[in-house]
VEXNU-890036 format. One record per residue: residue number from 1; x, y, z of N, C-alpha, C in turn. Coordinates in steps of 0.05 Angstrom, whole numbers, plus 5000, padded with zeros to 4 digits. Example, Ala and Ser with C-alpha at 12.3 -4.5 7.8 and 13.67 -1.06 7.14 Angstrom:
residues 2
ATOM;nr;nc1;nc2;nc3;cac1;cac2;cac3;cc1;cc2;cc3
ATOM;1;5264;4886;5156;5246;4910;5156;5264;4934;5156 .
ATOM;2;5257;4955;5142;5273;4979;5143;5258;5001;5157 .
END
This chain:
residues 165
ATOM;nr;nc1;nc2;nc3;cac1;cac2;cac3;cc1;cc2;cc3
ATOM;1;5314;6067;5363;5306;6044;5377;5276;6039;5373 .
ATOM;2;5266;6061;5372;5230;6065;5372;5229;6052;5347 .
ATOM;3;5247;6060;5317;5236;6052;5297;5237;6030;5292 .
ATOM;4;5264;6008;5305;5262;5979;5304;5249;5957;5310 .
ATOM;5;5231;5973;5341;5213;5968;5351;5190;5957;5333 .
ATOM;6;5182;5990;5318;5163;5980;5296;5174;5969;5281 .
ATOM;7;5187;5962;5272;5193;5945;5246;5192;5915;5252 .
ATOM;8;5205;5905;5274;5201;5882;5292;5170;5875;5293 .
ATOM;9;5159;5884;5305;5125;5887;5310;5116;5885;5277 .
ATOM;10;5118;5901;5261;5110;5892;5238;5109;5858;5222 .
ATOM;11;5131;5860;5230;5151;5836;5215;5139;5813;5220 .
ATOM;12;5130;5816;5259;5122;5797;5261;5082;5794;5252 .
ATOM;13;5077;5813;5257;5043;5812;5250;5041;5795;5217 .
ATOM;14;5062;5809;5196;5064;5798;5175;5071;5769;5175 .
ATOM;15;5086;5761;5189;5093;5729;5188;5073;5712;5204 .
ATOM;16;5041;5729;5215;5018;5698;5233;5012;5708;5201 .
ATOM;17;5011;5728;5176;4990;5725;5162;5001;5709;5141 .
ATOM;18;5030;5698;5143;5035;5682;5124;5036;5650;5121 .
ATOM;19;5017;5638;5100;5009;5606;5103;5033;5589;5093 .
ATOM;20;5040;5569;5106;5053;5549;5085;5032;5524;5073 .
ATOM;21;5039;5521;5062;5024;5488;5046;5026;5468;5060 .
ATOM;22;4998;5456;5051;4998;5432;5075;5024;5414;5061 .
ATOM;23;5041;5394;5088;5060;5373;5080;5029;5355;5066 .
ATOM;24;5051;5341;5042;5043;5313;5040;5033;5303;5050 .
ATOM;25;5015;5282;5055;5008;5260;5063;5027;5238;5063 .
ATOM;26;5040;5227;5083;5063;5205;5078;5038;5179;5081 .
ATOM;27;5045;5159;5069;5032;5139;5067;5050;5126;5093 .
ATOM;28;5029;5100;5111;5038;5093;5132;5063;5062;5118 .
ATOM;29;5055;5061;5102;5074;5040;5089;5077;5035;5059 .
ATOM;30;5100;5027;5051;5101;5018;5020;5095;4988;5019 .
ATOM;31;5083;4975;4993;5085;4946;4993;5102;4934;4975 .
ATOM;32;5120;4922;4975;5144;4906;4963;5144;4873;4955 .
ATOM;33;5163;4866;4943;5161;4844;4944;5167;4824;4960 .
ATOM;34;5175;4830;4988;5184;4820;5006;5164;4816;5029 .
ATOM;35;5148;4837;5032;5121;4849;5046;5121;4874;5044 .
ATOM;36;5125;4879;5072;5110;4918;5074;5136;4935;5094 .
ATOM;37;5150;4953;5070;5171;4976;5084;5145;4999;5100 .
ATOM;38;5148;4996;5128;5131;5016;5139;5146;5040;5140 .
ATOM;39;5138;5068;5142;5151;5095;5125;5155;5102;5156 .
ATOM;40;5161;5098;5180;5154;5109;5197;5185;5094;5215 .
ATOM;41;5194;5066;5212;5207;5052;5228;5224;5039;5207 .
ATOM;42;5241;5026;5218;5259;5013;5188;5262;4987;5194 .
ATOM;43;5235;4976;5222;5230;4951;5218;5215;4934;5201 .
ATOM;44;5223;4922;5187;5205;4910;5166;5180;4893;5176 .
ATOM;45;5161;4888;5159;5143;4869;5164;5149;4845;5140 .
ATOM;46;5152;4831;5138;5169;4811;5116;5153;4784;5111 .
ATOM;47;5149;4780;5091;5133;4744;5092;5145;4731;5110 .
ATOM;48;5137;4713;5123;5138;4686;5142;5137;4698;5175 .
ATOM;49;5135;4725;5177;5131;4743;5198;5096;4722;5213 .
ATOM;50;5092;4725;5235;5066;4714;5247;5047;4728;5252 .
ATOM;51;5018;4717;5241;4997;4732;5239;4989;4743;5259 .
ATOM;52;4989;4746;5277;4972;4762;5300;4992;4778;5303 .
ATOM;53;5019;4787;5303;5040;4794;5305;5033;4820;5277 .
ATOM;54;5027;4811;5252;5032;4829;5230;5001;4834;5229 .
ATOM;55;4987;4823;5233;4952;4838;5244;4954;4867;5257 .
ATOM;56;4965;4856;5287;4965;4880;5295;4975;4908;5293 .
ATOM;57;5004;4896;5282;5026;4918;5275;5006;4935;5249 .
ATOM;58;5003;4926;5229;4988;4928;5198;4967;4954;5216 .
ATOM;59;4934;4943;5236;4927;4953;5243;4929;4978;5251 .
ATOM;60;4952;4985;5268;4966;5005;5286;4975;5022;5256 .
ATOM;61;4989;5012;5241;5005;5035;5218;4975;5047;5205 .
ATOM;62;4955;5026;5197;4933;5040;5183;4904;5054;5198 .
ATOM;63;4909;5051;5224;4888;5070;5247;4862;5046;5251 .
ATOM;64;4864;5028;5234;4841;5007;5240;4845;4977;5235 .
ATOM;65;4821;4968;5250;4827;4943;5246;4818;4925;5222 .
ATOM;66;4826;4905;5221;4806;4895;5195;4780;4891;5188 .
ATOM;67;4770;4892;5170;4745;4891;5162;4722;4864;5164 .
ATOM;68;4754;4847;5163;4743;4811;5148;4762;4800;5153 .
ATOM;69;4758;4788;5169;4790;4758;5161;4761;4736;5155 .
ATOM;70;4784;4724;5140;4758;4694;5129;4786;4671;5122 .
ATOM;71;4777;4646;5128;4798;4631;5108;4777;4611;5087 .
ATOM;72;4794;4614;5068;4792;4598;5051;4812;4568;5047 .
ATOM;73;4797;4560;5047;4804;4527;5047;4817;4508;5022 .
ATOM;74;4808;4518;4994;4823;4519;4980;4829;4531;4963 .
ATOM;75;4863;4533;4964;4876;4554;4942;4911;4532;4949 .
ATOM;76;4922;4543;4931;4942;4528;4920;4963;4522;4939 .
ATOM;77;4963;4538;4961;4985;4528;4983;4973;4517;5007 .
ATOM;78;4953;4512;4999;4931;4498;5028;4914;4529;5025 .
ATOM;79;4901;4520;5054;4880;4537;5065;4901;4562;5079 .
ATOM;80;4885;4588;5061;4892;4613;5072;4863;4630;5084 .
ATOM;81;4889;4644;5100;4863;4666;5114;4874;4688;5113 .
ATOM;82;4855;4711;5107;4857;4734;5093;4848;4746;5110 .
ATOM;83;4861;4774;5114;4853;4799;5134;4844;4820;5103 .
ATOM;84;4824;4828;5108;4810;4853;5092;4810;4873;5100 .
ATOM;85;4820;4899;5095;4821;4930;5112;4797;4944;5090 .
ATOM;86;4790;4956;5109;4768;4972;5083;4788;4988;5063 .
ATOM;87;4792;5001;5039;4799;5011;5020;4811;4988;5007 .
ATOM;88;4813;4961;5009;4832;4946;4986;4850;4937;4991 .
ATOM;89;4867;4937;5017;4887;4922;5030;4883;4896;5042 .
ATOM;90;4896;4866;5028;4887;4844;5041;4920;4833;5047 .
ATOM;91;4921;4819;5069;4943;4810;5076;4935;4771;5077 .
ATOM;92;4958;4763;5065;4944;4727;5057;4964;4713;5086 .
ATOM;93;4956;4689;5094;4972;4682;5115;4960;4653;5111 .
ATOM;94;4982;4633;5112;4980;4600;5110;4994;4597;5133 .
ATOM;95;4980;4574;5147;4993;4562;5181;5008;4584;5189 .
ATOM;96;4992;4607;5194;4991;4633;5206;5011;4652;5202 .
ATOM;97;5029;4652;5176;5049;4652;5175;5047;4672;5156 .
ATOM;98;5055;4704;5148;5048;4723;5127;5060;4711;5109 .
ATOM;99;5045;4713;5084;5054;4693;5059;5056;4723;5035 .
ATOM;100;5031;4733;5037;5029;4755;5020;5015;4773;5025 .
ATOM;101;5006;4795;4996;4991;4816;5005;4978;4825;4968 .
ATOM;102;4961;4836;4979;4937;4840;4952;4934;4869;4959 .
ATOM;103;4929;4889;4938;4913;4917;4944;4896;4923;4914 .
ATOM;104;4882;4935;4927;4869;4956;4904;4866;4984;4915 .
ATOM;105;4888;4990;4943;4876;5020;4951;4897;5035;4940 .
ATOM;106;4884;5061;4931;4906;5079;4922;4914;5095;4935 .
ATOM;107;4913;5093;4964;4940;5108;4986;4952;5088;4993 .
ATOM;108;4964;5065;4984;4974;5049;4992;4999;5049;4963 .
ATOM;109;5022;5058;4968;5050;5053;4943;5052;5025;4945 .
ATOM;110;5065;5021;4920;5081;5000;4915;5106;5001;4913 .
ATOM;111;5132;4979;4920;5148;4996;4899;5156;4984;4868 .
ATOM;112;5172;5002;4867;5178;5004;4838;5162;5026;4825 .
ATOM;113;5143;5044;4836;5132;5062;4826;5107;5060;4813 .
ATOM;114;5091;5035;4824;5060;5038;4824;5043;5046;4851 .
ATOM;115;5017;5039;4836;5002;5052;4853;4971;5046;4852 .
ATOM;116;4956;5032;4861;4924;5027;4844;4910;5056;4838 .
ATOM;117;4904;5043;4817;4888;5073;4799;4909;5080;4784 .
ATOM;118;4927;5080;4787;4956;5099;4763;4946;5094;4739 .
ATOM;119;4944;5116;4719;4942;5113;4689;4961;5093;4680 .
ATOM;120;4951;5074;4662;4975;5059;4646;5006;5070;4633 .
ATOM;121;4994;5099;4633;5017;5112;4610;5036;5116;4632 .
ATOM;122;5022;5123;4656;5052;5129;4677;5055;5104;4698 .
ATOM;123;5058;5082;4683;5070;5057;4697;5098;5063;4684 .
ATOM;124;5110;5050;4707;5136;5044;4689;5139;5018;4684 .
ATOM;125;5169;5017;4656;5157;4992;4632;5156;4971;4648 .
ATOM;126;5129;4947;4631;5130;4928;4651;5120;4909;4624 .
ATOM;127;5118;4882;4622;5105;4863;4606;5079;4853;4622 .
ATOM;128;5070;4854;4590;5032;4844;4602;5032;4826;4589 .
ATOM;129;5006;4807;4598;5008;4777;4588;4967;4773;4598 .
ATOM;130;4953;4769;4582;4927;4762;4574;4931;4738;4584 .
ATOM;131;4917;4737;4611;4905;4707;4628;4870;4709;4634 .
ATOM;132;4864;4692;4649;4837;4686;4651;4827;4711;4670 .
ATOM;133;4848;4725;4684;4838;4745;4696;4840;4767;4685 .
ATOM;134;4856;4774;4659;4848;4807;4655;4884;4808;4639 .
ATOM;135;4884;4828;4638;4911;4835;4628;4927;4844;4657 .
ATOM;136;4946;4822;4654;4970;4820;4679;4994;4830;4671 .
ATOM;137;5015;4838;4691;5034;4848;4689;5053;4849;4711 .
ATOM;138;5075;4844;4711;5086;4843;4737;5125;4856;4728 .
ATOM;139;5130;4852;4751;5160;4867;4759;5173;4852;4775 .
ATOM;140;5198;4834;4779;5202;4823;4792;5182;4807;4803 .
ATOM;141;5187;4805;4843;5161;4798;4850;5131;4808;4855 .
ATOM;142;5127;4832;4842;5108;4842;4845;5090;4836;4820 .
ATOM;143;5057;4833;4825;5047;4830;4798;5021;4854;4802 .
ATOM;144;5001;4853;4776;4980;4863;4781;4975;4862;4752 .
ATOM;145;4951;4883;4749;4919;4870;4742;4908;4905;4736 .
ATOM;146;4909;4894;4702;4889;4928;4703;4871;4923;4696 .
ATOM;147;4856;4948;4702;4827;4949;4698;4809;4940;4676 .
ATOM;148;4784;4940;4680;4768;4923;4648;4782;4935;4623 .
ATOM;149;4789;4966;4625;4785;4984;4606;4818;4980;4597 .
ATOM;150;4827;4975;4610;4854;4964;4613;4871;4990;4612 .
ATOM;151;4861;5026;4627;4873;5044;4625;4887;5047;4656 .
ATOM;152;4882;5027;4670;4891;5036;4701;4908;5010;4716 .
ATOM;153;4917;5016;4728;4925;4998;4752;4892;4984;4769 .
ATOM;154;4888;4965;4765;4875;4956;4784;4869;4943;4805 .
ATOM;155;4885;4916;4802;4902;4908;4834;4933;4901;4832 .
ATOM;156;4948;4903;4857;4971;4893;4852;4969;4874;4870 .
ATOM;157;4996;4855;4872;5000;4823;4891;5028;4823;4892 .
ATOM;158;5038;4811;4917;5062;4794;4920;5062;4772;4940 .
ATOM;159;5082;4754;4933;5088;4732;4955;5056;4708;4939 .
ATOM;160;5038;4704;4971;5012;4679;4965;5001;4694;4956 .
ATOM;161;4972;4671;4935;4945;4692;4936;4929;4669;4930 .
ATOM;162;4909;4666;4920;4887;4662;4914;4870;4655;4900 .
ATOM;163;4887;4665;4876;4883;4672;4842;4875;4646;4835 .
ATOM;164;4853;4638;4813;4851;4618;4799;4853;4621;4768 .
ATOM;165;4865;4604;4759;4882;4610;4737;4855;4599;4707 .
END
């Protein structure tokens, strides 16, 4: 009995000295072409959703508030106003209404398996097309924009934006 004692007592001293690996980092949401699958709830945030409504929610999933809202007055579906989060997340909204979404942050997924910053070689296949902004590429409804060097992901988009052609 004495010796199971110790062995118990051992067993356990050995298991505070053993570490596991930190989990992952789960990202607070994916961005789609529809809007934003939050990783947390399996309520969607979806275009035509209402801005103060997807402000706040958006806020709450990413720990802050925005950086910038501004509208711009003209762009191609009338006047939009833009919420800016610091790292690269902009959410677009016409007669207050979520239209789209822009990033350049790279804790922010996409789907289909991008990501801003991803090396070109590990995109999956996509067609590019040389416009006034850079070499574009898109997937369905998702598009984006690599870098000068043209080795990275540099922004992605879906739904409104901004873009002048």
């Amino acid at each position: 009995m004495r010796a199971l004692a110790l062995i118990l007592a051992a067993a356990m001293a050995l298991s505070a000295c053993v570490t596991t690996p930190d989990e992952p980092d789960v990202p607070p949401f994916t961005l789609d072409g529809e809007g934003i699958e939050p990783s947390v709830s399996r309520l969607r945030i979806d275009f035509g959703r209402a801005q103060v409504g997807v402000i706040s929610t958006v806020s709450r999933l990413l720990g802050s508030r925005p950086a910038e809202i501004t509208t711009i007055e003209e762009c191609g579906e009338g006047p939009m106003t833009i919420a800016r989060w610091e790292g690269g997340l902009a959410l677009n909204f016409v007669d207050e209404d979520f239209r789209g979404w822009v990033t350049s942050d790279p804790t922010l997924p996409v789907a289909g398996g991008f990501v801003p910053g991803q090396p070109r070689i590990e995109m999956p296949v996509v067609s590019f097309q040389v416009t006034s902004l850079g070499n574009e590429f898109n997937r369905g409804p998702i598009s984006g924009l690599l870098d000068p060097t043209e080795t990275t992901i540099q922004t992605m988009w879906s739904g409104a934006t901004c873009f002048f052609r």
